[in-house]
N, C-alpha and C positions, 0 to 999 in steps of 0.2 A: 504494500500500500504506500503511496507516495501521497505526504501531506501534503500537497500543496494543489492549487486550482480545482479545491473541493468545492462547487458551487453549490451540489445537494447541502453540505454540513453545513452549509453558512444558510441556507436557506432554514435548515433545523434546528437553527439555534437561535434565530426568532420567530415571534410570534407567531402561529403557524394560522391563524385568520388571517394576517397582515399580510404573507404569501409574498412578502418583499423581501429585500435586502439592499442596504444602503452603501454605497461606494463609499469608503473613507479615504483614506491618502491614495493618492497616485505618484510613485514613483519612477526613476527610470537611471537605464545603466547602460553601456558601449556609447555615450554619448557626446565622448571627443571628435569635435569638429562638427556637433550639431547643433541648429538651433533648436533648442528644448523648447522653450516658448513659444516658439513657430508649432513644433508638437502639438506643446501640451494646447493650443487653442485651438488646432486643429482636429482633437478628440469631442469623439461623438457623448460623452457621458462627462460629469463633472462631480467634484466631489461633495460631496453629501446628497446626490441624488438618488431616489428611489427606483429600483430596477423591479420589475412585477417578474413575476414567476419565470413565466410563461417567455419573457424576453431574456431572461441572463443566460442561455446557451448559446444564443446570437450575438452577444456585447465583444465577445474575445472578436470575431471573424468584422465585426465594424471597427475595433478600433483599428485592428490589423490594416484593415483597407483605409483609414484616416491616414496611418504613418505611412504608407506608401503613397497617398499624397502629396504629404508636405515633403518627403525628403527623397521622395525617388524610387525608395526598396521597403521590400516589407520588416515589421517586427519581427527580432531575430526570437521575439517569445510575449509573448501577452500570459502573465500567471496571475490567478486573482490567490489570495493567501485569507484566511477564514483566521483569526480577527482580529480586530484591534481592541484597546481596552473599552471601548465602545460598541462592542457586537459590529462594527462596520467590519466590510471588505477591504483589503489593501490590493492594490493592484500595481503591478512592476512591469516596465514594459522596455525590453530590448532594444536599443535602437541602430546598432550594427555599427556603431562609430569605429574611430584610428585605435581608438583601446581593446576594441574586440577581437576575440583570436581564436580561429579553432582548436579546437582541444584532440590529440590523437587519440584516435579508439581501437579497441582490438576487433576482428571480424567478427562478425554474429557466430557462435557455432552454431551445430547441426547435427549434433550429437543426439543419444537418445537416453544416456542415465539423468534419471528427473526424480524428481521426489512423487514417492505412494500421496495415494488422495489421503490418509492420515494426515499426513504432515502439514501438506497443504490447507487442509480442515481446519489443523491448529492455530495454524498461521491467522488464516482469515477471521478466526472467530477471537485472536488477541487484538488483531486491530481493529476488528468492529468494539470489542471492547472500549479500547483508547480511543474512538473516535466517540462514541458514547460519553466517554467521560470528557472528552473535550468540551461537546455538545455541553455538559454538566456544570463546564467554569471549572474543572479536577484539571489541573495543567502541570501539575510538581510531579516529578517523579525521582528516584535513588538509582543514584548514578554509582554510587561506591562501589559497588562490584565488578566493574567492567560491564555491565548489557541493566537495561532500562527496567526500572519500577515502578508504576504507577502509585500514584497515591493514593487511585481511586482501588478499593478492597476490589470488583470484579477484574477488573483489567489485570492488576498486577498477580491474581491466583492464576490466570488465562497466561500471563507472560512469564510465570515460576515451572506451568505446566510445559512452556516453550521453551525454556531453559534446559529442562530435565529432557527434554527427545535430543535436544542441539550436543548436549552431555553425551548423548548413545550413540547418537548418530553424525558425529564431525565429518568422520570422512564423505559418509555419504549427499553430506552439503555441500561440501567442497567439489565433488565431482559433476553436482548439477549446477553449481555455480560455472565450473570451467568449460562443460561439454554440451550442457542440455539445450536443445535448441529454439525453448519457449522460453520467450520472454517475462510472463505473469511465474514462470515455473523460477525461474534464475532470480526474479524479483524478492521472492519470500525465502530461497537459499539465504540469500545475501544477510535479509533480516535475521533469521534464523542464527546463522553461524555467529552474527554478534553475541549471542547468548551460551555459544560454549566454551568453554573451556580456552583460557587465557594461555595462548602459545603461538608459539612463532610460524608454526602453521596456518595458524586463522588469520593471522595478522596477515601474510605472505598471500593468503587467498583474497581477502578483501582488499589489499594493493591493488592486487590485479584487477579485482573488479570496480575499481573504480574506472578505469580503462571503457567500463565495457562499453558496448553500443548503445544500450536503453538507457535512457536517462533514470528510467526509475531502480534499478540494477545502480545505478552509482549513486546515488542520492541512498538508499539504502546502505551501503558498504561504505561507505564514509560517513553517515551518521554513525552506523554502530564503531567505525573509528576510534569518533568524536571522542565517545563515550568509554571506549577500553583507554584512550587517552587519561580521560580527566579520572582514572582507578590510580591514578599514581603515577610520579616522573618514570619510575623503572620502566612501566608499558610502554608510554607516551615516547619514551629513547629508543625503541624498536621500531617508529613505524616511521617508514623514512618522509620528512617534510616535501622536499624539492617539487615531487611530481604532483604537489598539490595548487603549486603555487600561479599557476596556468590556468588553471580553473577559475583564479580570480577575474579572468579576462575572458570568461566564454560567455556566448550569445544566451546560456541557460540559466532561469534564479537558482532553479536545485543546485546546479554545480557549484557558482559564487556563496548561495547561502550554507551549503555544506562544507566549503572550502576553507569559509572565513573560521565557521567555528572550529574545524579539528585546528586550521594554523594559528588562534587565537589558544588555543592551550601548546601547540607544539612551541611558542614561541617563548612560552614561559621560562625556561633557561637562559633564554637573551642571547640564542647563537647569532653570533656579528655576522658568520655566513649568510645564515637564513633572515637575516633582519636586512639585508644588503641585498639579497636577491628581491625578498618584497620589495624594497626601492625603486633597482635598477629594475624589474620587468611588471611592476603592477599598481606600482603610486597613484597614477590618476586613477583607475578601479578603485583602488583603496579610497581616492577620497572622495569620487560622487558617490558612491557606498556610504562613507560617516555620515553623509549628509541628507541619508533617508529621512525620512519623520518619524519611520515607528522605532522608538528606542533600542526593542528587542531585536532589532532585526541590524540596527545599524553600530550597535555595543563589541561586534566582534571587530570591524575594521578600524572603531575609534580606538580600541585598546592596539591594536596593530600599529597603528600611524603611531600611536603615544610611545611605543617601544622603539621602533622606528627612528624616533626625534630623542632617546633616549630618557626619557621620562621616566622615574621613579613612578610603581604602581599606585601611593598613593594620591600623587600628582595625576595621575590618569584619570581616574577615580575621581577625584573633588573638578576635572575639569567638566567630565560628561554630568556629572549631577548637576553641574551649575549651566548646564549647556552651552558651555564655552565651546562648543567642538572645532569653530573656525581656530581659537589659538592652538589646538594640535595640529590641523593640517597646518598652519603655518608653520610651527615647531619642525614639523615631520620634511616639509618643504626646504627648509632650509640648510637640511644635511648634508654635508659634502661627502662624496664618492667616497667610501674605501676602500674601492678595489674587491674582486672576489678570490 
């Protein structure tokens, strides 16, 4: 299950007479050498408007055709994100600028080891949980293990029972993660494997899959990353940063937003390497990113730029709460080269 461009859950998480859902921020990213403001007036929907049911399947494919408009080519991604701290939608929209870049992927395979409809059963019925619980305003979950805990009591018994198969059956996630040639099948591997057993194997399989072709296949495998990350430095020093770092500048929100947060914890040792490559290949990414609206989403690049500019954490910290974020990027802007 890939969180994001859930238009149903955002529809189920208000009022279900009201049969709306309200646009909240619109953001936007690859937008070096764009005019944004030419964009953004040239969208067909604005913020705080009301979208009736019945039209929010259409709204991606209008805006799509607005940006192709104003700038020539289409959005390299229209993703609406379900919610803000206001029940609104957030909406981010690719605009294929000088900072955009493709991302290398490995070829689909076409293999045929895949996971028993058990598994798949599990899968689907832990994330119906957590989306359930999203619906619910239940958003915290326990990261301390390596693999994801809901706060909410159903979700997290459904993701304990998900844990205990991924326990039994590693290798055989691993092998529908690398061979299987369905993509919904390689989707819930990916989730899955984050839930076993902390080794240099799972690490080494979910690298790769961050590679793969489906976007939903890597936005999985680098969430669960994320998350075997932030169990502690010793993990978080096994999974190699570099190949992440590219991702900050693809046409996809999954890639960027999954990017920022595993690199927002990799970076925490303050490797001058990896603090020097954010620089030199994704600074402008990094900073139309801090400069999103929704806090949560825009907190991983602002702590990035602050490390960047070499900012003590708690200098980080007292800047984004004060919404200072302009003096980071300038901070972050102002660092000379050191070489790699």
């Amino acid at each position: 299950m890939i969180l994001h461009s859930i238009l149903l859950l955002a529809l189920a998480a208000v009022s279900p007479q009201a049969q709306q859902a309200r646009i909240g921020e619109i953001d936007f990213f690859g937008t070096s050498g764009i005019d944004v403001q030419e964009v953004r007036s040239a969208l067909p929907v604005r913020e705080g408007e009301l979208i009736p049911e019945d039209q929010v399947s259409g709204v991606g494919d209008r805006i799509n055709r607005a940006v192709e408009r104003a700038i020539g080519h289409p959005a390299t991604d229209v993703d609406f994100v379900c919610c803000d701290d206001q029940g609104r939608l957030m909406v981010y929209i690719g605009l294929g600028g000088a900072n955009n870049a493709a991302v290398p992927h490995h070829q689909a395979p076409k293999g045929s080891p895949c996971l028993p409809k058990q598994a798949v059963t599990l899968y689907d019925g832990a994330m119906a949980a957590f989306e359930h619980a999203v619906q619910e305003g239940i958003t915290g979950e326990d990261d301390s293990q390596g693999y994801a805990l809901s706060k909410d009591a159903s979700a997290r018994a459904k993701q304990t029972a998900m844990h205990e198969y991924a326990v039994a059956h590693e290798r055989r996630l691993e092998l529908t993660l690398e061979s299987c040639g369905k993509a919904e099948q390689r989707q819930a591997a990916a989730g899955m494997l984050g839930y076993a057993r902390k080794s240099a194997a799972q690490i080494a399989a979910l690298v790769r899959a961050s590679r793969d072709l489906d976007e939903g296949v890597r936005n999985n495998a680098v969430r669960a990353l994320w998350v075997l990350a932030m169990a502690g430095p010793k993990t978080a020093s096994q999974i190699p940063p570099q190949s992440f770092v590219a991702m900050l500048n693809s046409g996809l929100w999954t890639d960027r937003n999954k990017a920022g947060l595993l690199l927002m914890v990799l970076t925490g040792s303050r490797s001058s390497r990896l603090l020097e490559r954010l620089r030199t290949e994704a600074l402008p990414s990094l900073i139309e990113m801090a400069r999103w609206h929704d806090p949560s989403h825009a907190q991983a690049y602002r702590v990035l730029l602050g490390r960047i500019a070499g900012l003590d954490e708690t200098r980080i910290q007292q800047l984004i709460a004060g919404g200072r974020v302009e003096e980071i990027i300038a901070a972050a802007g102002n660092v000379p080269s050191r070489g790699l």
